[in-house]
Backbone bond lengths (Angstrom), bond angles and torsions (degrees), N, CA, C in turn:
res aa  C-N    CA-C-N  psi(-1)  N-CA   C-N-CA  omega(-1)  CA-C   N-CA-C  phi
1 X - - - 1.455 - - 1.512 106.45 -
2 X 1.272 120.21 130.38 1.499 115.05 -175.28 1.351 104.43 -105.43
3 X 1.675 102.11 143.90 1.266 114.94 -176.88 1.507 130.17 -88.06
4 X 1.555 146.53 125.93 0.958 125.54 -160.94 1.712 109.75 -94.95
5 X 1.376 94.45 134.36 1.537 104.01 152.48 1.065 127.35 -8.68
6 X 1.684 136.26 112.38 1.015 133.71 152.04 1.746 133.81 -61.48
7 X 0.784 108.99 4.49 1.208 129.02 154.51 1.624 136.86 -55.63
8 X 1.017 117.02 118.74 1.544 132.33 -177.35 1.566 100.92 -40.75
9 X 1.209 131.81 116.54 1.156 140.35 -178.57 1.998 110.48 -76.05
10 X 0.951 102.74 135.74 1.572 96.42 175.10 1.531 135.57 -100.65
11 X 1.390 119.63 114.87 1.628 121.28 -136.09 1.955 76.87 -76.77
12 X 0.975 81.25 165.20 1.436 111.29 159.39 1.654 142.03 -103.83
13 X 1.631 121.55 62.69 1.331 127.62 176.48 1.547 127.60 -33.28
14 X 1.509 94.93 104.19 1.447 98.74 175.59 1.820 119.86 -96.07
15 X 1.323 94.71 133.87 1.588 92.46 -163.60 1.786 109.05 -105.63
16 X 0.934 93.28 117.11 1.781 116.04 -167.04 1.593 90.02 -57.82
17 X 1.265 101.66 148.48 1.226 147.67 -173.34 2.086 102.35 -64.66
18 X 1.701 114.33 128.16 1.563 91.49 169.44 1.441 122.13 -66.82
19 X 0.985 123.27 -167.23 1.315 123.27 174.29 1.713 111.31 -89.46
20 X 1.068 100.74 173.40 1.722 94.82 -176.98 1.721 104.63 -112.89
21 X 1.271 83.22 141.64 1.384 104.13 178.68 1.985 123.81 -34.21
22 X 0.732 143.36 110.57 1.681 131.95 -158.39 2.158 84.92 -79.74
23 X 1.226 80.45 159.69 1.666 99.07 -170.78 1.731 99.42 -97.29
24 X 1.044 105.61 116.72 1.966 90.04 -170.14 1.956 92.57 -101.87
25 X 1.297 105.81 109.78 1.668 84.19 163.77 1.275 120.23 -121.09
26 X 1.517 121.53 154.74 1.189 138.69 -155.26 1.456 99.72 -87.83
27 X 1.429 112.10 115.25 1.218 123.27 163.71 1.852 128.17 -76.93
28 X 1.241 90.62 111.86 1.661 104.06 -179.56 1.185 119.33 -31.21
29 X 1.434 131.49 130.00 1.791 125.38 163.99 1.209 124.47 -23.03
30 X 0.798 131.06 152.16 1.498 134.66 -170.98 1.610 101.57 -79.73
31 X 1.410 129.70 -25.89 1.005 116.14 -171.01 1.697 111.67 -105.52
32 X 1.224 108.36 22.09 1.707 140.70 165.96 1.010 118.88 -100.00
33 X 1.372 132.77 -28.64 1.301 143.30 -143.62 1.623 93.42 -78.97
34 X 1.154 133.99 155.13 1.852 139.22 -171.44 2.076 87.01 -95.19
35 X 1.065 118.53 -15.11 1.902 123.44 -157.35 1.814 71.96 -86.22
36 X 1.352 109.32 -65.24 1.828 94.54 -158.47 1.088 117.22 -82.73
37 X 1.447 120.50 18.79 1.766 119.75 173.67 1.607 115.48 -103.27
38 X 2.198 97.89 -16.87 1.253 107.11 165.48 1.186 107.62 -80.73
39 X 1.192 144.22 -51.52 1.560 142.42 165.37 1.224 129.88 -29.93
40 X 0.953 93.08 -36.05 1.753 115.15 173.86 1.552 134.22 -68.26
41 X 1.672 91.80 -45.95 1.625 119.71 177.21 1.720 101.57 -66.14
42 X 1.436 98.44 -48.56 1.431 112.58 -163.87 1.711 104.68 -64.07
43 X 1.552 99.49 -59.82 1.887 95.19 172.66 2.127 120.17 -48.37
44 X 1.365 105.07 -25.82 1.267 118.51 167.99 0.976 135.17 -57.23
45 X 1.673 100.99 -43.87 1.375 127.25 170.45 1.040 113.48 -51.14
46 X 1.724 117.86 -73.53 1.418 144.68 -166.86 1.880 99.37 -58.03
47 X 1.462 127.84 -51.67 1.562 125.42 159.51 1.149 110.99 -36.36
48 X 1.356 101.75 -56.10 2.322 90.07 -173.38 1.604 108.17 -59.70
49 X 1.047 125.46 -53.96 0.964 143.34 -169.93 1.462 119.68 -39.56
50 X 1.326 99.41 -70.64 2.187 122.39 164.63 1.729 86.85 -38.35
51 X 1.658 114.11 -79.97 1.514 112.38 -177.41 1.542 111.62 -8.85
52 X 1.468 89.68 -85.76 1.648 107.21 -161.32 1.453 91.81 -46.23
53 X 1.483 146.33 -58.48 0.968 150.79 -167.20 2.111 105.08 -44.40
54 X 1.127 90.35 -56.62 1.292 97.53 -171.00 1.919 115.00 -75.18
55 X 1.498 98.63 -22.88 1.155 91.84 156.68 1.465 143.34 -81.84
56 X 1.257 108.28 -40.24 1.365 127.10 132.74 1.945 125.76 -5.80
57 X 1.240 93.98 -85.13 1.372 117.12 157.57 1.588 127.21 -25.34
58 X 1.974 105.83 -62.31 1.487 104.99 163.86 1.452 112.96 -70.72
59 X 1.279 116.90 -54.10 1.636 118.17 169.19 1.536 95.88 -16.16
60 X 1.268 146.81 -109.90 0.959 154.64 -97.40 1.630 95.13 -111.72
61 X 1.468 120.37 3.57 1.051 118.36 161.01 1.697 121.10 -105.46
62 X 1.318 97.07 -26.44 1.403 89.71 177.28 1.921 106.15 -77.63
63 X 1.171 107.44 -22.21 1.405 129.36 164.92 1.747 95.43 -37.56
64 X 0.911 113.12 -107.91 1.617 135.85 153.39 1.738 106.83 13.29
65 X 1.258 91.73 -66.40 1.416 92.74 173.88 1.773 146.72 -71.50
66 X 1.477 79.45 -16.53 1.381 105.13 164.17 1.652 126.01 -70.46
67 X 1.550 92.92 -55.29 1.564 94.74 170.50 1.500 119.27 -42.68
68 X 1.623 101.52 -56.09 1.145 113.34 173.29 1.487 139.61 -33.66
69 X 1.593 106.57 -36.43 0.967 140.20 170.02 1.666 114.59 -63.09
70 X 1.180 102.82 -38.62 1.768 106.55 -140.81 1.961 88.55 -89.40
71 X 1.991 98.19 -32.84 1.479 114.85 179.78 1.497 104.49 -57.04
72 X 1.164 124.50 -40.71 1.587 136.62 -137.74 1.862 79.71 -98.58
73 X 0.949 134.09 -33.92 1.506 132.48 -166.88 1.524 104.75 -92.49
74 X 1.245 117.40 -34.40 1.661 115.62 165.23 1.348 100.06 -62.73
75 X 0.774 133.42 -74.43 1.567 139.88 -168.01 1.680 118.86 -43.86
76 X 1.437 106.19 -43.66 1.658 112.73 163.62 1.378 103.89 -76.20
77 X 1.046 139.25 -38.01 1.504 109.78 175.72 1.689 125.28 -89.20
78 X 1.577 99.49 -5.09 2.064 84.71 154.37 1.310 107.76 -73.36
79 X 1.590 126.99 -43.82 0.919 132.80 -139.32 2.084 86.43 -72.95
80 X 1.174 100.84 -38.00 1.751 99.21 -175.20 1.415 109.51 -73.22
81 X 1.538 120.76 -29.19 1.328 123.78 167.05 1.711 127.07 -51.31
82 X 1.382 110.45 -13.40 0.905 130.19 -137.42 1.861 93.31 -113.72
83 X 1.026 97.09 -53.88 1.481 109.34 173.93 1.324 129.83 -26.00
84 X 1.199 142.96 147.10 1.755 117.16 -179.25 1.822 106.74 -91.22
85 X 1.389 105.21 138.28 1.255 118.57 -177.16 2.037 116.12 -22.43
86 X 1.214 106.42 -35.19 1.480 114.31 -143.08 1.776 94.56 -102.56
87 X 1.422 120.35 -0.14 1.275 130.07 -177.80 1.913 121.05 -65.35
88 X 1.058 107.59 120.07 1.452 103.27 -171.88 1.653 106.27 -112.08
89 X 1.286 115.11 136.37 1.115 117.60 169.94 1.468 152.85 -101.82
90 X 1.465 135.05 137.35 1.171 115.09 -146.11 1.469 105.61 -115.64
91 X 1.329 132.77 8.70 1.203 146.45 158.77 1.130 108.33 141.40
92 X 1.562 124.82 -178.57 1.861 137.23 -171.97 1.781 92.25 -41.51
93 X 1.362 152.93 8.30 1.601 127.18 -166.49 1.568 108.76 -160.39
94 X 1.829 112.54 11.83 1.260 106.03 -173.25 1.902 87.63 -170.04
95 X 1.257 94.12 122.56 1.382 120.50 140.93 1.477 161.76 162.26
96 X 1.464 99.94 158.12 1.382 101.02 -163.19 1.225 159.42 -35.55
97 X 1.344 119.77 45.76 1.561 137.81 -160.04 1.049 141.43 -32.81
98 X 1.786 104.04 -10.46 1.115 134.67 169.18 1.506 118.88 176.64
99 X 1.160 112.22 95.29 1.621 125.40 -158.58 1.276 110.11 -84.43
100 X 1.153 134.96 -26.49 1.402 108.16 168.59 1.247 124.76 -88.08
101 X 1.057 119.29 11.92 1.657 128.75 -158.43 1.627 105.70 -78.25
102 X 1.063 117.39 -31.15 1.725 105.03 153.18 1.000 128.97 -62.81
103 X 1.914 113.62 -36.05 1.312 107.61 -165.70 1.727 110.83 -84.20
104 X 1.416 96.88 -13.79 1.749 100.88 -174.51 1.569 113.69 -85.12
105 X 1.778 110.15 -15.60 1.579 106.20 153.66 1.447 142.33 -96.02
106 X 1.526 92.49 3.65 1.619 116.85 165.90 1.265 91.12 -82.21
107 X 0.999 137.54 -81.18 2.381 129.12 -171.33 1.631 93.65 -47.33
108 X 0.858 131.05 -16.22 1.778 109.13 -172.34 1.377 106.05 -114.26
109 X 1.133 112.88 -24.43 1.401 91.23 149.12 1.784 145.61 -101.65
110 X 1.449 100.68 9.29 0.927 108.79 158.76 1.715 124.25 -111.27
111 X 1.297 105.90 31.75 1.446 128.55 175.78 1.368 111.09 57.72
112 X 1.633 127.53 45.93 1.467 138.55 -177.74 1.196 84.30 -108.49
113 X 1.237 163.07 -18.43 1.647 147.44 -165.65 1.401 111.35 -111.16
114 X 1.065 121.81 123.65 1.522 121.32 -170.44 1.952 90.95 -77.56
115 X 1.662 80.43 142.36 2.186 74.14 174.24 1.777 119.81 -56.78
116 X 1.335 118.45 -17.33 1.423 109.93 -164.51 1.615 97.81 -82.56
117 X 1.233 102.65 -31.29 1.960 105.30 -174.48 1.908 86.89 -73.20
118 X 1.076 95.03 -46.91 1.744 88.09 -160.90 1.582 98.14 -65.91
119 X 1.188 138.74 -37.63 1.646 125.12 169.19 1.208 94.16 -70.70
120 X 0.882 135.06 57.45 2.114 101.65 170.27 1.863 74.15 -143.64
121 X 1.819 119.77 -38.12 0.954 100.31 175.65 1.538 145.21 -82.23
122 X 1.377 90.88 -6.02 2.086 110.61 -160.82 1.868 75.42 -93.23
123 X 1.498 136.31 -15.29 1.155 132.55 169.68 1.470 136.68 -78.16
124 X 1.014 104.03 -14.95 1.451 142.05 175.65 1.966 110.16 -95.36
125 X 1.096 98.06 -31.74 1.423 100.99 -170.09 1.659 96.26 -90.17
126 X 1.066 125.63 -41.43 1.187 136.20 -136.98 2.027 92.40 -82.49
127 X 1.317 91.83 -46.64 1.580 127.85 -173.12 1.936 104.23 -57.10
128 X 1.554 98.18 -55.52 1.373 97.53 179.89 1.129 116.49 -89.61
129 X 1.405 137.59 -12.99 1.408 143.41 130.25 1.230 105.82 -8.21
130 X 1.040 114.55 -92.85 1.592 152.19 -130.92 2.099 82.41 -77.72
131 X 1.079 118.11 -81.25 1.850 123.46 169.83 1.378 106.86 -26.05
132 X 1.332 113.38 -57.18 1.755 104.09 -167.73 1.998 99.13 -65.43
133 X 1.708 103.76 -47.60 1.824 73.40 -167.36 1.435 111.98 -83.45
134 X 0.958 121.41 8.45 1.299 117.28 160.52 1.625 114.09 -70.89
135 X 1.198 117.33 -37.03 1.213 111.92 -179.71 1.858 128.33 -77.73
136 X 1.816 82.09 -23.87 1.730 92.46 170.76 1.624 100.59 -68.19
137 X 1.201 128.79 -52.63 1.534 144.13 -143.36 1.716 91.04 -76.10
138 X 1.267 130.59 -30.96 1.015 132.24 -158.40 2.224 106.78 -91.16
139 X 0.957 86.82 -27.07 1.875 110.42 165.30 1.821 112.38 -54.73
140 X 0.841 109.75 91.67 1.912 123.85 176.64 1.267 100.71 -92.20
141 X 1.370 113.62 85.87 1.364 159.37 -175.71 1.859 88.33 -47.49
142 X 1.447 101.91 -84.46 1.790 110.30 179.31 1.591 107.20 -47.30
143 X 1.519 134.59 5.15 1.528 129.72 156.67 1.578 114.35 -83.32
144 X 1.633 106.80 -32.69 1.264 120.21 -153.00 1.920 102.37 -90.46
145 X 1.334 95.35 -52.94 1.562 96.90 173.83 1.569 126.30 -103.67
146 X 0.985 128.16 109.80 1.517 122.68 -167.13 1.329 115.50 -63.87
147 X 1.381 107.28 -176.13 1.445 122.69 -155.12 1.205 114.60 -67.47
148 X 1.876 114.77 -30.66 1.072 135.63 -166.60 1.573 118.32 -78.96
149 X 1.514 103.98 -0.10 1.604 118.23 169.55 1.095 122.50 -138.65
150 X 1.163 109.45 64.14 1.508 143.57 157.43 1.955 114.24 -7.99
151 X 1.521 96.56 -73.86 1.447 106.82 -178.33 1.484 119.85 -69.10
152 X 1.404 120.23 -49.71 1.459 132.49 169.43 1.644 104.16 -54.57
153 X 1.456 126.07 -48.96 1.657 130.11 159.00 1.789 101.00 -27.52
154 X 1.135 114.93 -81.16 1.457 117.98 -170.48 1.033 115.75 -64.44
155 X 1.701 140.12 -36.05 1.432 123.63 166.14 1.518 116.57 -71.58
156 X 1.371 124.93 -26.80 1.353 115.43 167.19 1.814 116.81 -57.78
157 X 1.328 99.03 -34.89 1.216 102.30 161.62 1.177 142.81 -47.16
158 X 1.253 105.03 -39.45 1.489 109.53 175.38 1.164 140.03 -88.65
159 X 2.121 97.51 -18.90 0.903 114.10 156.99 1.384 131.50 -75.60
160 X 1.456 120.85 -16.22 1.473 108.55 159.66 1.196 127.57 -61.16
161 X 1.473 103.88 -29.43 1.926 124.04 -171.54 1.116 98.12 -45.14
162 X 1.659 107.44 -64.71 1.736 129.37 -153.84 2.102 97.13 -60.55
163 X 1.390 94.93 -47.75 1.391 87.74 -163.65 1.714 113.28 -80.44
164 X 1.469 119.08 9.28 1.205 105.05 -162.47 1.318 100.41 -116.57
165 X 1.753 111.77 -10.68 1.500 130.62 168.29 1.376 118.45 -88.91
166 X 1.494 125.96 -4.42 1.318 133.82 168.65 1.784 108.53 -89.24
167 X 1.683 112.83 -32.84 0.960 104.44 169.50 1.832 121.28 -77.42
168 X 1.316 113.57 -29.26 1.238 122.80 162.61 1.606 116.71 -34.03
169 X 1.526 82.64 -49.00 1.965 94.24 -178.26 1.120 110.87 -85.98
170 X 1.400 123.04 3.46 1.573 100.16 163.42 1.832 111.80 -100.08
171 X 1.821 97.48 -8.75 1.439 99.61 172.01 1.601 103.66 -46.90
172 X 1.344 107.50 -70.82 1.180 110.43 -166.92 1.605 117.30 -48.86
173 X 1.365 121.13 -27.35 1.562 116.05 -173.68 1.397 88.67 -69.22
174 X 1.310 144.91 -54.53 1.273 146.90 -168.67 1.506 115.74 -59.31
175 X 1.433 118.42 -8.60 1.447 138.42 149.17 1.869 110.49 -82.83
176 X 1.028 118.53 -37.26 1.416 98.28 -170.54 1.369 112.07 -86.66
177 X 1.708 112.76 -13.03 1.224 133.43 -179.12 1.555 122.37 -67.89
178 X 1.818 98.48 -34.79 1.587 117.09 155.04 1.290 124.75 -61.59
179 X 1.094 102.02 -32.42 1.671 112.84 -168.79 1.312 100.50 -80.53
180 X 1.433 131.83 -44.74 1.694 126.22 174.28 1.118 122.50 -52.81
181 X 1.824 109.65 -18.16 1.553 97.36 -166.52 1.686 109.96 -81.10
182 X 1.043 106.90 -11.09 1.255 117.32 -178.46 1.463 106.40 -83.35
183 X 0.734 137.29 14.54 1.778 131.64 -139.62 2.098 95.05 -141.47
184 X 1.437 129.92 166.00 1.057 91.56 174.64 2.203 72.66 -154.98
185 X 1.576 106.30 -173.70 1.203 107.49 -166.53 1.158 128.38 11.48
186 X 1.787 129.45 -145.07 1.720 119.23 -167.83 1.649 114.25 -31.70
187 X 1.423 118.52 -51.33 2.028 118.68 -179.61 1.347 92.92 -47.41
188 X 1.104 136.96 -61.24 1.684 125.02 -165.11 1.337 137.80 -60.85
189 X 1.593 96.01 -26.14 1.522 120.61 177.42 1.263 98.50 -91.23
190 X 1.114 130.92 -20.55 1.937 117.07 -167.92 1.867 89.11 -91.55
191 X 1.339 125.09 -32.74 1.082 120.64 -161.50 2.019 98.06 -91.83
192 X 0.904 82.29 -25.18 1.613 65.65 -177.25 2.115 108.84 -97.78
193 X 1.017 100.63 -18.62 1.826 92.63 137.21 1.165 144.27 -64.97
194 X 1.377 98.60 -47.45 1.440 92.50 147.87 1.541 153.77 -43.80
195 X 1.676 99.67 -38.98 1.513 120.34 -174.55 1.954 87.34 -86.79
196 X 1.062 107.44 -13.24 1.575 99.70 -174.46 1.563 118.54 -88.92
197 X 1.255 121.05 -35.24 1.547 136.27 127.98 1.530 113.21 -9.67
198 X 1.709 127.66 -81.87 1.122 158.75 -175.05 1.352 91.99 -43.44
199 X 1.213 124.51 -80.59 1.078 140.99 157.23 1.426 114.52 8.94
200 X 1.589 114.13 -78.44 1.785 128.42 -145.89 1.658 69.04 -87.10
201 X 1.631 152.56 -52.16 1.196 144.67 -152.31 1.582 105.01 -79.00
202 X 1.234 130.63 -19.06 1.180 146.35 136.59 1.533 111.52 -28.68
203 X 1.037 120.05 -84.39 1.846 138.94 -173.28 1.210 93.81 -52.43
204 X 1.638 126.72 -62.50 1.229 116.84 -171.65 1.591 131.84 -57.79
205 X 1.447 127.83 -18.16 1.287 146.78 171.93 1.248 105.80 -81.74
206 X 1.034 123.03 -45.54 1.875 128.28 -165.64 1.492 79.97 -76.80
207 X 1.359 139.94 -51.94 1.829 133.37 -150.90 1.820 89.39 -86.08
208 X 1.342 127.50 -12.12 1.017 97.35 166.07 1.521 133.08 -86.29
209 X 1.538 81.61 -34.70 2.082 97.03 160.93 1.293 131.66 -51.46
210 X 2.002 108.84 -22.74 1.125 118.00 -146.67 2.386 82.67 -96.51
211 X 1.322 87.91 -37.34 1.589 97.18 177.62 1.511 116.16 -46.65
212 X 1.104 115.65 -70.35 0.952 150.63 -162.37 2.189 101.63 -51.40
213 X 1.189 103.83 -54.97 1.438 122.32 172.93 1.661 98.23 -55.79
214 X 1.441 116.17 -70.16 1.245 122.83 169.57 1.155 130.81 -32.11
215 X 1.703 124.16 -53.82 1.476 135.14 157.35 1.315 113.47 -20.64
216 X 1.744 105.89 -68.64 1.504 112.45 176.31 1.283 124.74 -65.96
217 X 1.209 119.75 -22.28 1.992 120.67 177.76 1.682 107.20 -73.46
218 X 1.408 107.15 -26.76 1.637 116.27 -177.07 1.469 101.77 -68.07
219 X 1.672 113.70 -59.26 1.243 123.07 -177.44 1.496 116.36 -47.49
220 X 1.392 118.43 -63.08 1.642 106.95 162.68 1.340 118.84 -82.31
221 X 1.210 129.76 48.91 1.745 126.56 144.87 2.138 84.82 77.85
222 X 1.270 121.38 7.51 1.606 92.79 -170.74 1.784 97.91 -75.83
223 X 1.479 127.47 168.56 1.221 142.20 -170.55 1.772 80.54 -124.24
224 X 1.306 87.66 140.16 1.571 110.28 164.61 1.963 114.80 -62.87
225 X 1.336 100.48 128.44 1.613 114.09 -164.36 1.915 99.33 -45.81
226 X 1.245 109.70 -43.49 1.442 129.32 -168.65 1.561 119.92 -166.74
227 X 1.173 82.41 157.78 2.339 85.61 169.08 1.869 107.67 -108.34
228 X 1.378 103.97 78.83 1.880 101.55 158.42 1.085 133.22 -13.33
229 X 1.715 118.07 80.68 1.854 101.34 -178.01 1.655 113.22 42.30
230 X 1.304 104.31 81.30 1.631 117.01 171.41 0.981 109.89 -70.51
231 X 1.577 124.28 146.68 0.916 121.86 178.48 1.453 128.72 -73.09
232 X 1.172 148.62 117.03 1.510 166.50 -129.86 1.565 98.16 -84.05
233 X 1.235 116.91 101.01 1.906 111.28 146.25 0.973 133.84 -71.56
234 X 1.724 91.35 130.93 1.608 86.72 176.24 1.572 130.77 -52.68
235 X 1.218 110.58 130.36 1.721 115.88 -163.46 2.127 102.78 -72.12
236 X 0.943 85.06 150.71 1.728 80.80 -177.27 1.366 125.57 -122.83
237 X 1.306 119.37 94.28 1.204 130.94 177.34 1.525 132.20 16.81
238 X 1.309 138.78 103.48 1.103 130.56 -173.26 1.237 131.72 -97.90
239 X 1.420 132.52 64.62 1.502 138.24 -140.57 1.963 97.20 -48.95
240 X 1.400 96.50 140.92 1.435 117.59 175.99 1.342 103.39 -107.15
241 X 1.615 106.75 127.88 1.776 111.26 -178.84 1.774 95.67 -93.98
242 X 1.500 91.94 132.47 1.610 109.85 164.05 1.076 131.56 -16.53
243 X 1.826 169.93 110.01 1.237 153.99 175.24 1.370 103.71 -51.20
244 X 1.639 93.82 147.21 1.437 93.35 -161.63 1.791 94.60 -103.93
245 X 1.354 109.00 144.05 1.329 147.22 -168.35 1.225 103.72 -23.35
246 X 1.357 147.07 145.33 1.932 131.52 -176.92 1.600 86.95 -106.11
247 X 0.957 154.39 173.37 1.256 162.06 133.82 1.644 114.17 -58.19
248 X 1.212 124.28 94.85 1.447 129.79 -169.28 1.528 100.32 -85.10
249 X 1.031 101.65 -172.93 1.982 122.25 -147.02 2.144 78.68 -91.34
250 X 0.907 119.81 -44.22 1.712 114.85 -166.38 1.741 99.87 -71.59
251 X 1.307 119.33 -36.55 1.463 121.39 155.59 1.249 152.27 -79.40
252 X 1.799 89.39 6.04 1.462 98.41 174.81 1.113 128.93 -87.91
253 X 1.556 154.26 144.08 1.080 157.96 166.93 1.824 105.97 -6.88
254 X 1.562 85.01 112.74 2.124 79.89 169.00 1.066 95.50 -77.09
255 X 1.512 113.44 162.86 1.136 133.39 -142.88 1.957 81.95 -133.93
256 X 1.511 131.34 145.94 1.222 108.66 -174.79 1.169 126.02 -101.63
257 X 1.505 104.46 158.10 1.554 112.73 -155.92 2.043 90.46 -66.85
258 X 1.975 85.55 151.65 1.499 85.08 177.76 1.941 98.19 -83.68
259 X 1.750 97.14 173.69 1.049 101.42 -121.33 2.198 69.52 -103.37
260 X 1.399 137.94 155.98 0.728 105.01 -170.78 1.452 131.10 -91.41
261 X 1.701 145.87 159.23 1.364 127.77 -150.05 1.574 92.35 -92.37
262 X 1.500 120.43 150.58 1.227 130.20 149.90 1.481 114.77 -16.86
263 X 1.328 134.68 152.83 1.161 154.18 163.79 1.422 111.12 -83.00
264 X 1.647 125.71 128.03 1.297 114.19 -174.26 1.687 115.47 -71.34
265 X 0.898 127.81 149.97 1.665 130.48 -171.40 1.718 101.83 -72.18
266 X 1.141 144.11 140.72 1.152 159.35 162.90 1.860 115.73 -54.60
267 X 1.269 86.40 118.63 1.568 102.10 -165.09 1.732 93.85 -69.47
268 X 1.509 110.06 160.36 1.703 115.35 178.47 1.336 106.17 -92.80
């Protein structure tokens, strides 16, 4: 067995390693970078997208509005079909459904209307009365405007109501108008004030129906189908200037006097 040395043993220094070099790497431009070309694509993305969205969006609104339109224009022209021929109009909020109808119970009741003109007219009135609201009343409003216009549905609605009960009421003036002819001093005059009353409450119901239709044709850009026998201006005089003067034979250029001839010489 061998014995060891008393002797101080000698360590052995181990000398650590340097450190290692750090790796420095160069970071790409920012406008190189693969992070801001995805950012980029993506914000691009999300722009097209809103677009298409928003185009989309009007598409299918101006869409929308069209129908709307096309409903709202069927509907004004029964409703104008409907009207009695002889109706004149006084713009989008007034018109005349039957214009002489005051003036033909002012002569009848003040005994200017012979009864045969005055039946031939309270017959006529009574007649186109009676045709036009039948023809409004006969209009199925929920065929004409779809489901998808709810509010314009109910104001067209009401405006047929208004206008098809103003013509109703002029049925009846065209009844009380019969009834006067039979009738003669104070009975004729109380009754045909009366029907003249009926009358203006007449105009006023139909002009509210007539509004009301109008409101909505303004709102979508529609133009009124036509103007019914407009009402006629007075034409205004066009002054005519005088013919102007001819130059007559006493004003014409004298012509010059001849000049006078010699005197004959005296014979010998």
């Amino acid at each position: 067995m061998a014995i060891k040395g008393k002797g101080r043993t000698r360590s052995r220094r181990v000398i650590a390693a340097p450190p290692r070099p750090q790796l420095m790497i160069r970071r790409k431009p920012f406008i190189l970078r693969r992070s801001t070309w995805i950012g980029a694509g993506a914000v691009l993305l999300a722009g097209i997208g809103v677009l298409v969205f928003l185009a989309l969006r009007s598409s299918r609104a101006e869409a929308k509005e069209d129908r709307e339109r096309t409903a709202v224009r069927v509907f004004a022209n029964l409703i104008q079909a409907s009207i009695p021929p002889g109706a004149q109009s006084l713009g989008s909020s007034s018109n005349l459904v039957f214009p002489t109808v005051l003036q033909d119970l002012a002569s009848l009741g003040a005994g200017d209307l012979k009864a045969t003109a005055a039946t031939r007219k309270a017959n006529e009135l009574t007649r186109a009365a009676r045709d036009g609201a039948e023809g409004m009343e006969e209009i199925i409003v929920r065929r004409t405007i779809p489901d998808e216009f709810p509010q314009t549905r109910i104001e067209l609605l009401d405006a047929q109501f208004l206008m098809a009960q103003g013509l109703r009421t002029y049925e009846r003036v065209g009844g009380l108008m019969k009834a006067a002819i039979t009738e003669t001093g104070a009975q004729r005059t109380a009754i045909t004030e009366e029907a003249a009353e009926l009358a203006t409450q007449a105009g006023t119901l139909f002009d509210r129906g007539w509004t009301k239709l109008n409101n909505i044709r303004d709102r979508l850009g529609i133009a009124p189908p036509f103007n019914p026998n407009p009402v006629p201006q007075p034409s205004v005089p066009v002054p005519t200037l005088p013919p102007s003067p001819t130059p007559s034979a006493a004003s014409a250029t004298p012509s010059p006097s001849p000049e006078p001839s010699p005197s004959a010489s005296p014979t010998g």
